[in-house]
C-alpha positions as a Markdown table, in Angstrom:
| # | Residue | x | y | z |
|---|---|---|---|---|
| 1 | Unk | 35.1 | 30.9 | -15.1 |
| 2 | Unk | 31.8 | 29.9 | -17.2 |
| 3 | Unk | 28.7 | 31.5 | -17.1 |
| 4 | Unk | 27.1 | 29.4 | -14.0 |
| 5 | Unk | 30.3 | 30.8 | -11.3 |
| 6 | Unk | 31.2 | 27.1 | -11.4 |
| 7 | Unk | 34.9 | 26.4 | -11.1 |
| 8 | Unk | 35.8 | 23.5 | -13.4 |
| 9 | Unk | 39.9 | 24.2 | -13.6 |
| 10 | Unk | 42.7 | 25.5 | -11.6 |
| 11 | Unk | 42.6 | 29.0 | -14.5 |
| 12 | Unk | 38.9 | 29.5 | -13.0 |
| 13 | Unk | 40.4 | 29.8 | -9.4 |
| 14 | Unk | 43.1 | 32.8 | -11.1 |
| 15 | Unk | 40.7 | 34.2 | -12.7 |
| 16 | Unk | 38.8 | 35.2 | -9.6 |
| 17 | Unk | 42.1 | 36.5 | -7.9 |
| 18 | Unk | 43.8 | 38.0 | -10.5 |
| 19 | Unk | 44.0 | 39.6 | -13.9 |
| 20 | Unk | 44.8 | 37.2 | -16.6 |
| 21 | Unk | 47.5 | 39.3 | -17.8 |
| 22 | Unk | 49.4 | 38.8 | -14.7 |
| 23 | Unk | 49.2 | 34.6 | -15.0 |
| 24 | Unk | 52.6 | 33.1 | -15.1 |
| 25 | Unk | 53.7 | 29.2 | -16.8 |
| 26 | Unk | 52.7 | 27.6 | -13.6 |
| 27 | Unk | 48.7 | 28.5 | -12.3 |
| 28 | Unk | 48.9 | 25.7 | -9.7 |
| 29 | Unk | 51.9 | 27.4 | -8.4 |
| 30 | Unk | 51.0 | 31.3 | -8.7 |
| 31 | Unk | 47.5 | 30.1 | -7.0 |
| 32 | Unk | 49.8 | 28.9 | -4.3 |
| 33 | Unk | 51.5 | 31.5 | -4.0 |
| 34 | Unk | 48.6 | 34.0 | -3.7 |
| 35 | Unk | 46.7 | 31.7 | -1.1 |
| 36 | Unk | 49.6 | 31.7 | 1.1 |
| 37 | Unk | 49.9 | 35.5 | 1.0 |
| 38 | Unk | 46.7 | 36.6 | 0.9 |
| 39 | Unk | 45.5 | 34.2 | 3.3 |
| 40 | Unk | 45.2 | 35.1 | 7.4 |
| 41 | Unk | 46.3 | 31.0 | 8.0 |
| 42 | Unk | 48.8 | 30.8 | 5.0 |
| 43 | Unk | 46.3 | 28.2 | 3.0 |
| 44 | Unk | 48.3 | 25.9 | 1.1 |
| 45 | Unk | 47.1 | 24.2 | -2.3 |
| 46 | Unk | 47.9 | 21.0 | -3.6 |
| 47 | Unk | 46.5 | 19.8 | -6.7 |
| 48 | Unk | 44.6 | 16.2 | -7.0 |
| 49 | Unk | 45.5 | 14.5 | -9.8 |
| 50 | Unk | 44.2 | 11.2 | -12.2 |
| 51 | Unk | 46.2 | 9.9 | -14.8 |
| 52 | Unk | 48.2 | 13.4 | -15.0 |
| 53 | Unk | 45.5 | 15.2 | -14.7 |
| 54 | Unk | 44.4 | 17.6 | -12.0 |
| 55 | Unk | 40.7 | 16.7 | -11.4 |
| 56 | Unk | 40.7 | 18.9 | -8.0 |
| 57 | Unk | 42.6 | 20.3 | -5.4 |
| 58 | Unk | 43.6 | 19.9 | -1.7 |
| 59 | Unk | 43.2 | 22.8 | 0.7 |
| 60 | Unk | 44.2 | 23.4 | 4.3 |
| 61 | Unk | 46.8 | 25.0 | 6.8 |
| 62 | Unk | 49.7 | 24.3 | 9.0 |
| 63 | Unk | 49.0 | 26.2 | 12.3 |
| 64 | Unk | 52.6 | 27.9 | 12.3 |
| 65 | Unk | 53.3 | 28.0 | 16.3 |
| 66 | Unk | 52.2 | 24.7 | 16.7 |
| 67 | Unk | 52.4 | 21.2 | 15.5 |
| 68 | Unk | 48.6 | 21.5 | 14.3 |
| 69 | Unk | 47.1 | 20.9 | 10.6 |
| 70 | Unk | 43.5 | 22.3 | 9.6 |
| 71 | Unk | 41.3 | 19.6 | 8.4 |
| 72 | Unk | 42.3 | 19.1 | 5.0 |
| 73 | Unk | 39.8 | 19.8 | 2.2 |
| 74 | Unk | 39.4 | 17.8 | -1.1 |
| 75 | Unk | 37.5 | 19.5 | -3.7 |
| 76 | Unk | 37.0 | 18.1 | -6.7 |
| 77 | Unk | 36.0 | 19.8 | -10.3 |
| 78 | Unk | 33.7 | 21.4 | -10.8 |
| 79 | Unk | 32.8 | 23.1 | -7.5 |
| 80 | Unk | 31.2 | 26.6 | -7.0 |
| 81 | Unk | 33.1 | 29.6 | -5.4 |
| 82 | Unk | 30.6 | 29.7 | -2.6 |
| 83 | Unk | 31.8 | 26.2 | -2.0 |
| 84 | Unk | 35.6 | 27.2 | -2.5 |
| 85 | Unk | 35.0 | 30.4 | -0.3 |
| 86 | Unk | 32.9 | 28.9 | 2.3 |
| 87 | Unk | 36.3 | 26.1 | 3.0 |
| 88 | Unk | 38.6 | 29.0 | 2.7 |
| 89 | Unk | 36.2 | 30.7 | 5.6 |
| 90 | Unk | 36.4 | 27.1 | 7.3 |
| 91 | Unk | 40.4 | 26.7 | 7.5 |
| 92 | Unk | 40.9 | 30.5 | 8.2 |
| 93 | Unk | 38.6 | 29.7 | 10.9 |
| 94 | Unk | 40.0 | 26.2 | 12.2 |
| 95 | Unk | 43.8 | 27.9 | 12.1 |
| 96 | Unk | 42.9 | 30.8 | 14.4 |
| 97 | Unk | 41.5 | 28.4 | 16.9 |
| 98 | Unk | 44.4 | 26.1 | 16.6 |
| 99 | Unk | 46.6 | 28.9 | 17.0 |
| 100 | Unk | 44.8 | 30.1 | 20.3 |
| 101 | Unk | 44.6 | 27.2 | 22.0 |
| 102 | Unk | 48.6 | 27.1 | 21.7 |
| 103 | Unk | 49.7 | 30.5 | 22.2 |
| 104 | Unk | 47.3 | 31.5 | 24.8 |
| 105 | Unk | 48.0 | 28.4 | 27.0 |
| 106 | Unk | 51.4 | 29.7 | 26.8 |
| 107 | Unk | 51.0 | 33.2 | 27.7 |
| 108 | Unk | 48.8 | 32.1 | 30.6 |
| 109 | Unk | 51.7 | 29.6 | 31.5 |
């Protein structure tokens, strides 16, 4: 992460979550990982790339439950963490709607 809090690179993203001593080969997949755990909707993470590049990622949910997606986000390099929390906020809400609307139908069923 630079000195503005903008995220410019997948290593900004682990940075924020984790110690750097604990980063692995693979940061796209280890910042998957730790969005699917530490997430309330099970975020997943997939990387945007140009010409082998990752130049941003894609960020969302599958409602488990149902047959429902979140709205999937695209966020492009550099971005800020207010922008990268405010999504996270965004899916976690979307999924627990989603999820609602299918399980409590069919409890009230």
């Amino acid at each position: 992460m630079n000195q503005n809090n903008v995220i410019s690179c997948v290593g900004d993203l682990l940075d924020y979550y984790i110690d750097k001593s604990l980063v692995r080969n693979n940061p796209l997949e280890q910042l998957a990982n730790l969005l699917y755990n530490y997430t309330d909707c099970g975020m997943y993470v997939e990387p945007i790339t140009k010409e082998n590049n990752i130049i941003g990622l894609n960020i969302g949910s599958i409602v488990e439950g149902s047959d429902a997606n979140t709205e999937n986000y695209k966020m492009i390099f550099p971005f800020t963490f207010e922008e990268w929390n405010n999504n996270i906020e965004l899916i976690e809400d979307e999924a627990r709607e989603l999820w609602n609307e299918v399980n409590l139908d069919m409890e009230e069923n």
